[in-house]
C-alpha positions in Angstrom: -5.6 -34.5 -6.4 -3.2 -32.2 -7.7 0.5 -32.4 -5.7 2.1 -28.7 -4.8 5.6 -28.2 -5.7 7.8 -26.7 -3.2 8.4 -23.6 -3.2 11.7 -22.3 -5.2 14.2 -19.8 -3.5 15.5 -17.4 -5.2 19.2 -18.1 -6.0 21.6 -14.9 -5.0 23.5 -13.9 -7.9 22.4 -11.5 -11.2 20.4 -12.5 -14.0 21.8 -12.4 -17.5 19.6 -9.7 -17.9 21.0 -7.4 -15.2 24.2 -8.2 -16.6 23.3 -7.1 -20.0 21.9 -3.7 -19.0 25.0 -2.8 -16.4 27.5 -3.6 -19.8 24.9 -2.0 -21.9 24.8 1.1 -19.4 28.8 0.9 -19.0 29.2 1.0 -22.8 27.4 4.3 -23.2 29.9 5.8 -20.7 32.8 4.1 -22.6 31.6 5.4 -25.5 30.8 9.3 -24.5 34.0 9.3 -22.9 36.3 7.9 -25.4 36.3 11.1 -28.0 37.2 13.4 -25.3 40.6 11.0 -24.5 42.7 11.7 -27.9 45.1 9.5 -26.9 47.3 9.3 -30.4 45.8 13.2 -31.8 48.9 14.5 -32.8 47.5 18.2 -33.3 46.9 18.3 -29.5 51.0 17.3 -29.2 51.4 20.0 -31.6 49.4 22.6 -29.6 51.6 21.5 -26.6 54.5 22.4 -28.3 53.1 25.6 -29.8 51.8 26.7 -26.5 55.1 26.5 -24.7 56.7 28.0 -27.8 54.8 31.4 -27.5 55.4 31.4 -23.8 59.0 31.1 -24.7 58.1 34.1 -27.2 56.6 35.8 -24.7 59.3 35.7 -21.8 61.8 36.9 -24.6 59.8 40.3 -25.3 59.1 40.5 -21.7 62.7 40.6 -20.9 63.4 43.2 -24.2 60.7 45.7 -22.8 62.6 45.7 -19.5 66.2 46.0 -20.3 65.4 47.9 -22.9 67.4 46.1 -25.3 67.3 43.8 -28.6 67.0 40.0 -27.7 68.3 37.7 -30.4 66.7 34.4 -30.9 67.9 32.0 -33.7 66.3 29.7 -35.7 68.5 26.4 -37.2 66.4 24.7 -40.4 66.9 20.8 -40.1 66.0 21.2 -36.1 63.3 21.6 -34.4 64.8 24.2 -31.7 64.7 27.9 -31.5 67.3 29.3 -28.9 67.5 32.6 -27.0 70.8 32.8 -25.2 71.5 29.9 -22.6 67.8 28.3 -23.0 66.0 27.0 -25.3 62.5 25.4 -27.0 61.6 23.3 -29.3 59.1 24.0 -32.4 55.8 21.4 -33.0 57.9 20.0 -36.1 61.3 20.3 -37.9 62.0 23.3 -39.5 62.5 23.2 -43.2 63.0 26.5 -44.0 62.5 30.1 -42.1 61.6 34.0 -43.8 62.5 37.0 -42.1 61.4 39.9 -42.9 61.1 38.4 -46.6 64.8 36.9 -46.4 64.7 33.5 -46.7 66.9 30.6 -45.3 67.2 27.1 -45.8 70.8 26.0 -44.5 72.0 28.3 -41.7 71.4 29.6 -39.3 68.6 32.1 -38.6 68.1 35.4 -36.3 65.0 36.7 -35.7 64.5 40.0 -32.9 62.4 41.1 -30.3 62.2 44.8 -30.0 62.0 46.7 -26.3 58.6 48.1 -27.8 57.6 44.8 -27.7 57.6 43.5 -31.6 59.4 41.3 -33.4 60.7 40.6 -36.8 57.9 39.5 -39.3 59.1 35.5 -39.2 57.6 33.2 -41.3 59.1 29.7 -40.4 57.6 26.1 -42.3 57.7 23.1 -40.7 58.2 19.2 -42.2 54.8 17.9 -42.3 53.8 21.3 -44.2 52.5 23.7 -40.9 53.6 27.4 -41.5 53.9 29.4 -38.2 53.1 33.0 -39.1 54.3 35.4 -36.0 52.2 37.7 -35.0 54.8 40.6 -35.0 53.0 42.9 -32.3 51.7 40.4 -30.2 54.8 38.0 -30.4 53.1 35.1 -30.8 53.5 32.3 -33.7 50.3 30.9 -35.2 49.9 27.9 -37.0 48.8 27.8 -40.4 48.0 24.9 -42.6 
């Protein structure tokens, strides 16, 4: 006669096959997430910086429009900051050189106006790693260009 074997518990714990499909189900999250992190993209650092620079544009033609008069903002090639009286913001890069209105500088400083009607001197300002900022002279805006 045949003997019966007792009857085996289950042990509490995972099988390495539950274990494989939680990693295999965690990787597909890692992985779908990971592109939208951009933790060293440097053109989202340079969208930072451009973003805060037009605000910085944009309080300067706000403040023309309602005194009424010309505000002066300068440009310094070698730098990376554009001042307008006491404050002042930085540009994504360093600038190399700076056009306005079709003068260009590469040494000294630069002036470039906002008007009380809300423009602004054509500027056309290059930066080190080879970005132009174009402004947009009615909206007062820079855009970057490659």
């Amino acid at each position: 006669m045949k003997s019966r074997l007792p009857a085996r518990r289950c042990a509490s714990g995972l099988t390495i096959i539950e274990v494989l499909v939680v990693l295999i189900i965690f990787g597909i999250g890692w992985f779908a997430i990971l592109p939208n992190l951009n933790l060293l993209d440097k053109t989202k650092t340079e969208d930072s910086a451009l973003t805060r620079l037009n605000a910085f544009m944009t309080e300067a033609r706000n403040q023309a429009m309602k005194t009424g008069s010309i505000e002066r903002m300068v440009v310094i090639p070698g730098k990376k900051i554009l001042s307008w009286g006491n404050d002042a913001t930085v540009f994504p890069g360093v600038v190399s050189r700076c056009l306005v209105n079709g003068r260009q500088y590469f040494d000294r400083p630069t002036e470039l106006r906002v008007y009380p009607s809300g423009s602004m001197d054509d500027v056309r300002i290059v930066l080190d790693g080879g970005t132009v900022l174009t402004a947009n002279v009615l909206g007062v805006e820079f855009v970057a260009v490659q």
